[in-house]
C-alpha positions as a Markdown table, in Angstrom:
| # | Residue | x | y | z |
|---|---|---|---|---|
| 1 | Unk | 33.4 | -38.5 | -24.9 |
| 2 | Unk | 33.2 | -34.6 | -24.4 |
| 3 | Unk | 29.4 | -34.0 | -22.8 |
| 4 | Unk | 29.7 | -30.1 | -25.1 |
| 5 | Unk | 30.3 | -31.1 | -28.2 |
| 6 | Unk | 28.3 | -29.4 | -31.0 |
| 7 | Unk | 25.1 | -31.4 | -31.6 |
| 8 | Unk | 24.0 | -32.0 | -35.2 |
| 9 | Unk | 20.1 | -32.3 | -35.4 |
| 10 | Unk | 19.1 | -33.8 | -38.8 |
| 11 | Unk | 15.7 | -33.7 | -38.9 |
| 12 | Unk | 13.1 | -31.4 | -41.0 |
| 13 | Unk | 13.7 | -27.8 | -40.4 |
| 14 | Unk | 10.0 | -27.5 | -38.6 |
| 15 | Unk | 10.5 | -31.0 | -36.7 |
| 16 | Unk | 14.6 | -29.6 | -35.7 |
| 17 | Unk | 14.2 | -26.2 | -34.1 |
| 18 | Unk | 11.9 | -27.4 | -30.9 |
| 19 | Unk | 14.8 | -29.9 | -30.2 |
| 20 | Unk | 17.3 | -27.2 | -30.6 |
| 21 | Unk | 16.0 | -25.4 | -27.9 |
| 22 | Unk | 15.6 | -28.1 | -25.7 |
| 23 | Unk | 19.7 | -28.4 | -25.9 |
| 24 | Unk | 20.2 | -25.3 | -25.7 |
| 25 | Unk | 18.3 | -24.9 | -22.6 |
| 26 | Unk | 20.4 | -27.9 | -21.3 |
| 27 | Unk | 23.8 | -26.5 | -21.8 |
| 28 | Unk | 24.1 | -27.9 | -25.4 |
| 29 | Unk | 25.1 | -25.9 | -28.5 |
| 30 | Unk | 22.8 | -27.1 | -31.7 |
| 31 | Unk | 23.5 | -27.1 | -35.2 |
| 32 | Unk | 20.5 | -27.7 | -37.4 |
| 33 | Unk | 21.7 | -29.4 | -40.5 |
| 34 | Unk | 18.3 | -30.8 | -41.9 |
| 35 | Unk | 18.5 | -34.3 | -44.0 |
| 36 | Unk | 15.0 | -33.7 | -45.7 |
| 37 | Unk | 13.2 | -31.1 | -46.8 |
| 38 | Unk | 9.2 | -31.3 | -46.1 |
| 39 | Unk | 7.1 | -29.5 | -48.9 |
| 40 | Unk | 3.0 | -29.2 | -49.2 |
| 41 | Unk | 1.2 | -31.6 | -52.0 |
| 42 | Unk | 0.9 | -28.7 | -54.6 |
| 43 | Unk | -0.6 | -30.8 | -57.7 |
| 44 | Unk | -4.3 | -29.9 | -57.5 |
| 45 | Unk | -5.3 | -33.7 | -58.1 |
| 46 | Unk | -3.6 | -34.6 | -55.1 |
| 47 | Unk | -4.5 | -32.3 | -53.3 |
| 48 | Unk | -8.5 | -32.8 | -53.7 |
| 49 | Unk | -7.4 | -36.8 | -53.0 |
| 50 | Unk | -6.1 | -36.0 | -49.8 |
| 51 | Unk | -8.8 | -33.4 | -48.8 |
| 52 | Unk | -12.0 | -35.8 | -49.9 |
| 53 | Unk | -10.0 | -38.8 | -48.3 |
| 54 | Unk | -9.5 | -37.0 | -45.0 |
| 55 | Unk | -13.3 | -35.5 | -44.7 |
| 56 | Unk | -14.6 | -39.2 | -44.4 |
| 57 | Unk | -11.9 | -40.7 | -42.1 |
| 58 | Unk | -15.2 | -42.5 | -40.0 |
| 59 | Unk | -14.9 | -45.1 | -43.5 |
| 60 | Unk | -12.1 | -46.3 | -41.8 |
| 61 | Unk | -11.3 | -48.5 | -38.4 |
| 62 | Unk | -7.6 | -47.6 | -38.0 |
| 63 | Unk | -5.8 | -44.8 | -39.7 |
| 64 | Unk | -1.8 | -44.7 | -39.6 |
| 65 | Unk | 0.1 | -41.7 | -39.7 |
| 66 | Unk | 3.7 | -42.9 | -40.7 |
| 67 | Unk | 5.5 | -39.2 | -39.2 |
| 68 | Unk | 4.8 | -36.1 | -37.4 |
| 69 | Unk | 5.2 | -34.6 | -40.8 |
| 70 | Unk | 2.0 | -36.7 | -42.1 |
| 71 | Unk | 0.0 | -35.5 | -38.7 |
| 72 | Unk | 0.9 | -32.0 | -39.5 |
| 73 | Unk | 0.4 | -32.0 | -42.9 |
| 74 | Unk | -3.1 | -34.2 | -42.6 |
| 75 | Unk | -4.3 | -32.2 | -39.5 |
| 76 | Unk | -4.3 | -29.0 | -41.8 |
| 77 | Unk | -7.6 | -30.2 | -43.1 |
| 78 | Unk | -8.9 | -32.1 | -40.2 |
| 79 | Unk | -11.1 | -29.9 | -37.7 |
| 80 | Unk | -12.1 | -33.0 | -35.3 |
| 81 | Unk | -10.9 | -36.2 | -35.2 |
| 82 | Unk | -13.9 | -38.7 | -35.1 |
| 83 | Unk | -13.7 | -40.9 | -31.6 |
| 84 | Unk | -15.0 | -44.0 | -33.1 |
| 85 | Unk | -11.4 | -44.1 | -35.5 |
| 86 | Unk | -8.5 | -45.5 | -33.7 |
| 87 | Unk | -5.1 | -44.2 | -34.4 |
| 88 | Unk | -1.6 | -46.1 | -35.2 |
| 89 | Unk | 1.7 | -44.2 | -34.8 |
| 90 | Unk | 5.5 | -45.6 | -34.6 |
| 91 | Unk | 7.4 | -43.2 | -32.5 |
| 92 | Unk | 6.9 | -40.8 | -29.8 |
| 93 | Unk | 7.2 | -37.9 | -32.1 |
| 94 | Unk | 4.5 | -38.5 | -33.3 |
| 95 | Unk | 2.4 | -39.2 | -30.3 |
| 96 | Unk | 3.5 | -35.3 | -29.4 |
| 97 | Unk | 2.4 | -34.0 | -32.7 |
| 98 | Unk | -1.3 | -35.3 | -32.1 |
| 99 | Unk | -1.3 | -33.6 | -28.9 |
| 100 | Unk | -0.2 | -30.4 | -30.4 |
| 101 | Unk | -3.6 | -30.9 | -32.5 |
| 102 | Unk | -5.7 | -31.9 | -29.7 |
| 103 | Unk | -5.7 | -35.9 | -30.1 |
| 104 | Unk | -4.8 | -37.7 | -26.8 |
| 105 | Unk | -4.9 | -40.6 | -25.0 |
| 106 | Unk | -7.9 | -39.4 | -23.5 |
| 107 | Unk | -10.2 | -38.2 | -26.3 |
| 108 | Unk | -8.9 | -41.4 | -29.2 |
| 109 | Unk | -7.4 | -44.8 | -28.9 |
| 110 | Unk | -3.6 | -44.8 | -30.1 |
| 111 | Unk | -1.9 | -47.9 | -30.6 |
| 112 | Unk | 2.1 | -47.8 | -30.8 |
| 113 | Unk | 4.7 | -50.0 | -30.7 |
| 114 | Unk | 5.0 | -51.5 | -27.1 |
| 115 | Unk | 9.1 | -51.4 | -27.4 |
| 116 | Unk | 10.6 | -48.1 | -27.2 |
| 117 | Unk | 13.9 | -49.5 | -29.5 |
| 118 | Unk | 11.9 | -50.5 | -31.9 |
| 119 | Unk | 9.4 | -47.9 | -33.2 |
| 120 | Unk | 9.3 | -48.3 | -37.1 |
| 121 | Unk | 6.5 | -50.4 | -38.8 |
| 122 | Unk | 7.1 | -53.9 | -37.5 |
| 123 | Unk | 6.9 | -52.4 | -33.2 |
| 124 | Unk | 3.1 | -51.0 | -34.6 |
| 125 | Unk | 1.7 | -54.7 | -36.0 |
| 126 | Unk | 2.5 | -56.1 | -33.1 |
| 127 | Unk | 0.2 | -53.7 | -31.1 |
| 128 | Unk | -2.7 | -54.2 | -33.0 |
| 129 | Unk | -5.0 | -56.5 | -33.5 |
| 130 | Unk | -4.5 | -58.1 | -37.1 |
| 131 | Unk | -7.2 | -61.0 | -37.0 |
| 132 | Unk | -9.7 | -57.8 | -35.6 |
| 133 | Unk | -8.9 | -55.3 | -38.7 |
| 134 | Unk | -9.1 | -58.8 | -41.3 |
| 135 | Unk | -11.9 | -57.3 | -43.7 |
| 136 | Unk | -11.9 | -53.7 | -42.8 |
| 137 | Unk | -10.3 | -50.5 | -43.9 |
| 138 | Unk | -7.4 | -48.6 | -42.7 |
| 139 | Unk | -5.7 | -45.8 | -44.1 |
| 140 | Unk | -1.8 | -45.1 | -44.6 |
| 141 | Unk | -1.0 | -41.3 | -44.3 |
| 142 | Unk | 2.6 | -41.2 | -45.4 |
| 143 | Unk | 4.7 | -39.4 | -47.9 |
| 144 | Unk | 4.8 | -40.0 | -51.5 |
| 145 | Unk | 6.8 | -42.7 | -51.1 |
| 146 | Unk | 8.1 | -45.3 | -48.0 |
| 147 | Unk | 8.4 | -48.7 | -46.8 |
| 148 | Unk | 5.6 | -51.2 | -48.2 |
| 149 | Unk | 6.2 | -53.4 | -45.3 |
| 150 | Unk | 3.4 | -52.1 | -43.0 |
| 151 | Unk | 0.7 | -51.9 | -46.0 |
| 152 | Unk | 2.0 | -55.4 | -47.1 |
| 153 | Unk | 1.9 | -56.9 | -43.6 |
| 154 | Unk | -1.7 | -55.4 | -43.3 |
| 155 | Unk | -3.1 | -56.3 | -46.6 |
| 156 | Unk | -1.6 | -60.0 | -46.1 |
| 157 | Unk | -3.9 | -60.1 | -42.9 |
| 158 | Unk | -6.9 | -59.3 | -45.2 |
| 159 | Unk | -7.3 | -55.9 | -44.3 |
| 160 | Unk | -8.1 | -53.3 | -47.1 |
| 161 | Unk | -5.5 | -50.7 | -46.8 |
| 162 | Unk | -5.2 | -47.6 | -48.8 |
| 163 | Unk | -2.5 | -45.4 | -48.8 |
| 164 | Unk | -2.7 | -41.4 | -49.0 |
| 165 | Unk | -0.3 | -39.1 | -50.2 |
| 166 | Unk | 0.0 | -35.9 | -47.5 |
| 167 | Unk | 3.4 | -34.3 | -48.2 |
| 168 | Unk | 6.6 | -34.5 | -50.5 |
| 169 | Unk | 10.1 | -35.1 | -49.1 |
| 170 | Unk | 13.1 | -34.4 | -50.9 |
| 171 | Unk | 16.8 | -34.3 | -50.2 |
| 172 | Unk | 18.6 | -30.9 | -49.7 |
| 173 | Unk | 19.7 | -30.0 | -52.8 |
| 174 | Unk | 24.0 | -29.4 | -52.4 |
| 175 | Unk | 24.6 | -25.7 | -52.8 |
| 176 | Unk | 27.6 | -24.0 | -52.1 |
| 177 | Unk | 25.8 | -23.1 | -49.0 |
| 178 | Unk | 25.4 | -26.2 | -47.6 |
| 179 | Unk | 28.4 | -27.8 | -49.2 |
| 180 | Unk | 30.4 | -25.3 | -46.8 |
| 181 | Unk | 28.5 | -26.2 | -43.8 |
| 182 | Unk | 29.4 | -30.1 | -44.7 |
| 183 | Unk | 32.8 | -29.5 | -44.5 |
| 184 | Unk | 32.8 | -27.5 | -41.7 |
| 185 | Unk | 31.0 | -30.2 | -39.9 |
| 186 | Unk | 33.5 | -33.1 | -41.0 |
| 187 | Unk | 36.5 | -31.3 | -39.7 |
| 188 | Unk | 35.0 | -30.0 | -36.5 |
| 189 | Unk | 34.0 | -32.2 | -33.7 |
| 190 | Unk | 30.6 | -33.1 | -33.1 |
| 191 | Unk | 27.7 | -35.5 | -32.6 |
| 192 | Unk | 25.0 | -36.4 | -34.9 |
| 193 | Unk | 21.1 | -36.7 | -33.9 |
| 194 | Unk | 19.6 | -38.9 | -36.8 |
| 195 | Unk | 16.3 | -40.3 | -36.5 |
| 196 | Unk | 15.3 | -41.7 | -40.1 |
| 197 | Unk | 17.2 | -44.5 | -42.2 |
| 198 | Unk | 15.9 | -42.7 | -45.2 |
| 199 | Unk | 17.8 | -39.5 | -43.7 |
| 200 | Unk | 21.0 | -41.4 | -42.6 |
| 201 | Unk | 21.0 | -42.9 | -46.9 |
| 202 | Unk | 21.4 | -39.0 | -47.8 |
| 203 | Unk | 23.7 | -37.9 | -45.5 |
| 204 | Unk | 26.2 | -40.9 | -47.2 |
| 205 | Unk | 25.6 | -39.7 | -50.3 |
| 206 | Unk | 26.0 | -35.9 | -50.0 |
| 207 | Unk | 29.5 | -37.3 | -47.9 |
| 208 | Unk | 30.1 | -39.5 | -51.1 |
| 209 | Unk | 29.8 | -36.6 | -53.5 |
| 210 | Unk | 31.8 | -33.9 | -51.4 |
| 211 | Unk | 34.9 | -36.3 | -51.6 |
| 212 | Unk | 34.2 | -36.6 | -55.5 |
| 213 | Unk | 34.8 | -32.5 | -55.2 |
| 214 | Unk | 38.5 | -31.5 | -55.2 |
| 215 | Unk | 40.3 | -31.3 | -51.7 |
| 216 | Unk | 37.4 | -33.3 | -50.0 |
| 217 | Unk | 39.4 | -36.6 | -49.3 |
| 218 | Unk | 38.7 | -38.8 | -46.6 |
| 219 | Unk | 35.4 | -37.3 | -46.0 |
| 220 | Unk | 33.5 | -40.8 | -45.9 |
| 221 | Unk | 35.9 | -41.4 | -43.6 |
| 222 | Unk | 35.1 | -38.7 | -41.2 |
| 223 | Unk | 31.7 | -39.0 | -41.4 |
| 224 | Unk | 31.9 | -42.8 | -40.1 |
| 225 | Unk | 33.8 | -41.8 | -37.2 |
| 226 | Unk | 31.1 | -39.1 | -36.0 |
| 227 | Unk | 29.0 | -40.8 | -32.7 |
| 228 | Unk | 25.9 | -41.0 | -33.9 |
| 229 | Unk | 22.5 | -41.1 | -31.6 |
| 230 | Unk | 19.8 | -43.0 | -33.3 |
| 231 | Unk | 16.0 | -43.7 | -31.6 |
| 232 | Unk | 15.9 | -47.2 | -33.0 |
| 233 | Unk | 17.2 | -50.5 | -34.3 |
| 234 | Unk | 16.8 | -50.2 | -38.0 |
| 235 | Unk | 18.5 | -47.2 | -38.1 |
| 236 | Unk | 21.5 | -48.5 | -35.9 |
| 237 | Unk | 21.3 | -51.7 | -38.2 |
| 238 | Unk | 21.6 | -48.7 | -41.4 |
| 239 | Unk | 24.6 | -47.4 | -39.7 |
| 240 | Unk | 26.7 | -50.1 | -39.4 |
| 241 | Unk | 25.8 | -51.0 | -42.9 |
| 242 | Unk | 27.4 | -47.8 | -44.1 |
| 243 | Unk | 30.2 | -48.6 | -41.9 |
| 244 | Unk | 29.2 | -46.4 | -38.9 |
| 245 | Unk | 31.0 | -47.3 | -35.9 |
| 246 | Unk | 30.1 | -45.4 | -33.0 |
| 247 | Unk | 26.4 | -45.8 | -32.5 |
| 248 | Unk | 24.1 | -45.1 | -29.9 |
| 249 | Unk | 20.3 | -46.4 | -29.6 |
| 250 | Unk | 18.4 | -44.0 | -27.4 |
| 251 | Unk | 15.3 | -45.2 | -28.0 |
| 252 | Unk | 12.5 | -43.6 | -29.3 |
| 253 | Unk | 11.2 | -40.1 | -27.8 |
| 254 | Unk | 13.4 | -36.7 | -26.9 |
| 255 | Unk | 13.6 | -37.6 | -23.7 |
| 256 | Unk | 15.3 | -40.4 | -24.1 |
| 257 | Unk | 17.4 | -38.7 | -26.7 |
| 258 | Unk | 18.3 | -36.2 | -24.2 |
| 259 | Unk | 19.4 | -38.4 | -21.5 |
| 260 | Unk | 21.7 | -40.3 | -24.0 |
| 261 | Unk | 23.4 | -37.1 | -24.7 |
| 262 | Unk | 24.7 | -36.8 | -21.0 |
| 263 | Unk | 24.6 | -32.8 | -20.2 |
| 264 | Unk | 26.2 | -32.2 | -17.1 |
| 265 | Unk | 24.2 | -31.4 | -14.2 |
């Protein structure tokens, strides 16, 4: 596999451009195709939710932020984060976006999934303490919507968990814009950076629609032989499922994103 290939970064716009320049300061030419788009709560009842939930976060023993997006959108009304609340995150992404608020290792307790492959819901209950957290509170900070598993697995442990709505997600919307930039990509060689299952889903169906659009065919096709790089199993496991067949677990964190790529030295 050519190490210069173009590199397709999926992510958010925000979460996508630190990344690009870390390959381009590698050697590595970036293409920012973002998957989702991140948007502020702008419903004023949600917004005064979030706001009066987040000024009494010491009401709660453990509060989980599902994605650097719901650090960065929470944080925005946070000033301090109260020492006596532990903190629960499933990737390494995340773990960077608290320090770029000032949360650490050093000044709060952060549990995260002990297995670097497998940093999604089911890695973080098995670093905490379910029989502990049985009859207390703990927060979800998420999206408007997301896997139930965690909040199921928790509440099934007789923990009261309440979920909090920080930020919308949406899918790009096709334009003709981006509808170019699509094909361009399917007929050029590349590799793809995707780090959400969610994210992977939309990809396929944008794919699905451009081959619906006049002298688009085989583009499913195309798309299935592009190597992907994926930071953990349930994404890899989402691949194959929509009949990916080069696939590459990094594990979860840049850095090991970035030594899966291979730049030459």
């Amino acid at each position: 596999m050519s190490k210069l290939r173009p590199i397709v970064i999926t992510r958010p716009q925000a979460q996508a451009v630190t990344l690009a320049q870390q390959i381009s300061a590698l050697g590595g030419e970036p293409v920012i195709f973002p998957l989702l788009e991140i948007f502020q709560l702008t419903e004023s009842a949600a917004l005064q939710i979030l706001q009066a939930t987040l000024a009494r976060l010491e009401d709660y023993a453990l509060v989980v932020f599902v994605s650097p997006n719901a650090i960065d959108a929470a944080f925005q009304y946070i000033l301090q984060w109260p020492q006596s609340v532990a903190i629960g995150i499933v990737g390494e992404g995340s773990r960077l976006a608290l320090g770029r608020h000032g949360v650490t290792a050093q000044n709060a307790t952060i549990f995260s999934p002990p297995d670097a492959t497998k940093t999604d819901s089911e890695g973080l209950l098995q670093a905490l303490d379910l029989p502990q957290l049985s009859g207390q509170r703990v927060l979800l900070v998420r999206g408007e919507s997301g896997r139930e598993l965690l909040a199921d697995s928790l509440r099934a442990a007789g923990v009261e968990v309440v979920s909090l709505s920080a930020y919308q997600r949406r899918a790009p919307l096709m334009t003709t814009a981006l509808i170019s930039q699509l094909q361009h990509l399917l007929t050029h060689e590349n590799d793809w950076i995707v780090t959400s299952s969610e994210a992977l889903r939309i990809l396929m169906q944008m794919v699905q629609a451009l081959e619906n659009m006049p002298g688009n065919a085989d583009s499913v096709a195309k798309i299935q032989r592009k190597n992907l790089f994926v930071p953990h199993a349930r994404i890899a496991d989402t691949a194959r499922a929509l009949g990916f067949t080069a696939i590459t677990l990094t594990g979860s964190g840049d850095e090991r994103l970035l030594d899966a790529l291979q730049f030459p030295l």
